[in-house]
C-alpha positions, 0 to 999 in steps of 0.5 A: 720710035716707041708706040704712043703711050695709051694715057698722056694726061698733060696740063689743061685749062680745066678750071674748078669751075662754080662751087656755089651749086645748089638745089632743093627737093623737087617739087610736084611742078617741077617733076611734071615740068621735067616730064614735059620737057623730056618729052618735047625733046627740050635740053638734047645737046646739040637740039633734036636730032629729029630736025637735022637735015640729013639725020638718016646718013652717017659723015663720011668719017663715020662709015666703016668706023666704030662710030653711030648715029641712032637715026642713021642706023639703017644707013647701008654706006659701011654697014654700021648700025648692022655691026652695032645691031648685031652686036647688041643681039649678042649675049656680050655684057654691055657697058656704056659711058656717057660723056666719055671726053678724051675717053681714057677711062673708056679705052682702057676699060676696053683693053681691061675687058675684051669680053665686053661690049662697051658703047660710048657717047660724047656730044662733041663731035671733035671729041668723038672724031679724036677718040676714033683715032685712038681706038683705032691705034690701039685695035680696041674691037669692042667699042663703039661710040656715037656723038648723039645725047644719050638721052635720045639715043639710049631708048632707041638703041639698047633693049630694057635690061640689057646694061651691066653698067652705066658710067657717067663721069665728071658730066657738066652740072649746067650751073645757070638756072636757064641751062637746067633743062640740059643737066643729064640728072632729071627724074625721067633720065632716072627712069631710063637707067632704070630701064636699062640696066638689069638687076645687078646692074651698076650705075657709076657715078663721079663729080668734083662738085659735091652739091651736084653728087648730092643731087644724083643721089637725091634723084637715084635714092628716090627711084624705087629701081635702085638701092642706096648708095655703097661705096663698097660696090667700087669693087666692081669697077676694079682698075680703070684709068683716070679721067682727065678730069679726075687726073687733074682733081688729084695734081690739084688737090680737089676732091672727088666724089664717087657714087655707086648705086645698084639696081634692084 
């Protein structure tokens, strides 16, 4: 029997989803109502980890693994957070996916860039717990990943300037009116990866739903952090494996829209 292939897209129930998304310039209200729910901790997935029991150990499938939890770090049982501190220490170009799925792109950006420290975040922990399988059966050793928001994770895990890149691919754009405050795009996530990425740094960003792709450019574009959006930057990407998502946009014939947005 031959090894496993490292892609094995297969049909799924993904669905074109609500394409009536809309949305308007923010208002004074709603960039300071933004703000404010950033900083109660309002639209965390899964809710602030800050009230979870048991918040500072990792599970035990976690330990010894390429996994984290931000408030777990200083958990000793199989010497996670003090691998992953260390490796942030390192001088090692960071990148990090948000919301990486099955995570193809990820893995195989991994094998793509071995010299490369990449961190991964998917709020689904089933997602996480499958993708650990993979990087283990295929000995990636650069990657890490967590089930945290990145949202909470991020200002706590990885010093200012210190990204080379941001990917953020096909994340949910959170279509009802009462789930906004969970959309990944708002003016202070902007103000984080702002922070976050060094100067040269990219930010890399693809939807299918195109008004949702405005929106981010709205929201980047008026960020003084970043230049506009150059299609001509995909060259840093280079080759990368499709997502599955992306994967199934092509077979269906959907577009996609893709951002790149540099920071200054």
């Amino acid at each position: 029997m031959g090894e496993k292939p490292l892609l094995d897209y297969h049909a799924t129930s993904f669905s074109q989803g609500r394409m009536d998304f809309a949305w308007e310039e923010l208002s004074e209200a709603e960039c300071a109502q933004a703000y404010a729910d950033w900083q109660a901790g309002k639209g965390l997935i899964g809710g602030d980890p800050r009230l979870r029991p048991g918040s500072d150990q990792l599970p035990e499938w976690g330990l010894e693994r390429p996994f984290f939890r931000t408030l777990a770090l200083d958990d000793r049982r199989g010497g996670n957070g003090a691998r992953l501190r260390a490796e942030l220490a390192g001088d090692r170009p960071l990148e990090v996916e948000i919301g990486f799925g099955r995570g193809d792109f990820l893995l195989d950006r991994a094998g793509r860039r071995p010299q490369t420290l990449l961190l991964g975040y998917e709020t689904k922990t089933k997602a996480t717990r499958l993708f650990l399988e993979r990087i283990a059966r295929f000995d990636r050793t650069n990657l890490w990943v967590s089930d945290d928001d990145c949202r909470f994770s991020l200002p706590r895990l990885v010093a200012d300037g210190r990204a080379d890149a941001v990917h953020i691919l096909f994340p949910d754009p959170w279509w009802k009116p009462q789930h906004r405050v969970k959309r990944l795009f708002s003016p202070p996530f902007v103000d984080l990866l702002a922070a976050k990425l060094r100067a040269g740094g990219l930010l890399h960003f693809k939807s299918d739903v195109e008004a949702y792709g405005e929106l981010v450019r709205y929201l980047v574009e008026g960020h003084g952090a970043f230049a506009p959006h150059d299609p001509a930057q995909a060259a840093i990407i280079g080759e990368f494996a499709l997502t599955h998502r992306e994967h199934w946009c092509r077979r269906h014939n959907r577009p996609v829209f893709a951002y790149y947005f540099v920071r200054r």
